[in-house]
Steps between C-alpha positions, in 0.01 A plus 500: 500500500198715489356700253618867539837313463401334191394828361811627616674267293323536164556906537845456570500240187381792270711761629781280408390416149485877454818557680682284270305670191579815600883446545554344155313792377730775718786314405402480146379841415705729776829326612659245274419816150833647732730212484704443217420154452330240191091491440520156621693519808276806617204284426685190696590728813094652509373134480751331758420809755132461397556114626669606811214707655244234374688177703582766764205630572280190500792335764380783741093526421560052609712658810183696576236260462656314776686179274867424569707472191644204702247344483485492132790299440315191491214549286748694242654176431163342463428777270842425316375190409222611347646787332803258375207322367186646384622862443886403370409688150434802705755514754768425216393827306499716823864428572543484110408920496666553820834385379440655169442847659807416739711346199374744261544226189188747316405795585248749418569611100662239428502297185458159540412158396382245638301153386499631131357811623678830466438878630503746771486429819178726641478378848674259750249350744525302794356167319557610087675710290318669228650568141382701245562373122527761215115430418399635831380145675644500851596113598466444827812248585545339854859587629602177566545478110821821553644219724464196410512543096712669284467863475631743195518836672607742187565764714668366766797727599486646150214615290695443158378283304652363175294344223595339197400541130556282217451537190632346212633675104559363186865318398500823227545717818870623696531411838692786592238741325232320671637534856557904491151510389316330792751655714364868323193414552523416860679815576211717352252315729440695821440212668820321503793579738746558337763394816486209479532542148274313233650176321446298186647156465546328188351149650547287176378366183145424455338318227348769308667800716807655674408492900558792691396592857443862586557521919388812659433676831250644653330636828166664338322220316687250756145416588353494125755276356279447185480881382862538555576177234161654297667866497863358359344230277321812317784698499751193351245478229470857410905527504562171310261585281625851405851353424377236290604206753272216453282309753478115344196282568639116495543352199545142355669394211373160386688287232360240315642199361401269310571090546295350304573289129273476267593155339424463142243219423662240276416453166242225414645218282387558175597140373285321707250777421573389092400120617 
């Protein structure tokens, strides 16, 4: 081993490292734009080809240095060990990401959630996935936590979402009055589908309210759950309101009873009182 061949090595090193750069970047920005395929599997296939050239290319820049694979074998297990060991964590979220871009569980856009986190998936890395929440704070999550945990992927296969909205009306009200107006007022909202169409079930008898539950669709505030309920909880109000339906607070009606004698004292004896 001399030195021009160690030199050698560390060029052929770098060249790689770009190599590999520069394909994910080709693929990314010039070839994959023309297939008709998902966000995330365009982003899988630049990141498994990137992969390829690395593990490729640093096989042959060995080959040149003079070391036989071969002879390898050996002191890979003894690296197993270690690895197995001290870099398990590691390891586990490496083939975590590459079955995840394989797999495609998440991908890019998606709307997920995860540990009591939820938002959009922004990136898919080789060791962590990050998400970004609606108040624009990216959490960096190790993948292992898409395999091993349970994942809620809202927009897995289909990017409908249906949320639900109760609200409750005084015993004065009618049901059947009450129902067509949600139902008008989720028609004039722009933001829910109307196929599948809205729903309002009459879920039962509260203690100071009627329950009903107003179930709608949508795609465009799938991600902002809370100003889609905020947006129909303003416009239930304003429509209740206008025909004079009533939206009770609770209430308590207390009785009170009273138990307790009052035992009249006896008289005093007014003979012994005259001796």
């Amino acid at each position: 081993m001399t030195l021009a061949g160690i030199i050698q090595f560390f060029i052929l090193v770098v060249v790689v490292l770009v190599a590999a750069r520069m394909v994910r970047r080709l693929l990314r920005s010039r070839i994959l734009p023309r297939v008709p395929m998902g966000m995330g599997a365009k982003d899988a296939v630049a990141r498994l080809a990137g992969y390829f050239v690395l593990v490729l290319g640093l096989m042959v820049a060995l080959q040149t240095l003079g070391i036989d694979l071969t002879a390898l074998t050996v002191l890979a297990g003894a690296l197993g060990i270690g690895i197995g060991f001290g870099l398990q964590n590691i390891v586990n979220n490496f083939m975590s990401g590459l079955i995840i871009l394989v797999e495609r569980p998440i991908q890019l856009g998606d709307r997920v959630e995860v540990g009591g986190v939820q938002g959009d998936v922004v990136r898919i890395g080789g060791r962590s996935t990050t998400i970004r929440t609606n108040d624009n704070i990216d959490m960096i999550i190790p993948n292992a936590e898409f395999i091993s945990a349970q994942v809620v992927n809202l927009s897995y296969g289909d990017r409908k979402v249906r949320i639900r909205i109760p609200f409750g009306v005084s015993y004065a009200s009618e049901p059947r009055q009450v129902e067509r107006l949600a139902l008008e007022v989720a028609a004039a909202d722009r933001n829910v589908l109307q196929d599948p169409p809205p729903r309002v079930l009459f879920m039962g008898f509260g203690d100071s309210s009627l329950d009903f539950e107003l179930r709608a669709w949508t795609i465009d505030l799938a991600q902002r759950p809370g100003l889609f309920r905020s947006n129909l909880n303003f416009a239930l109000w304003e429509q209740f309101k206008k025909h004079g339906i009533e939206i009770p607070f609770p209430q308590r009606d207390l009785h009170f009873r009273n138990s307790l004698r009052v035992e009249q004292a006896p008289e005093p004896d007014r003979r012994r009182q005259d001796d």
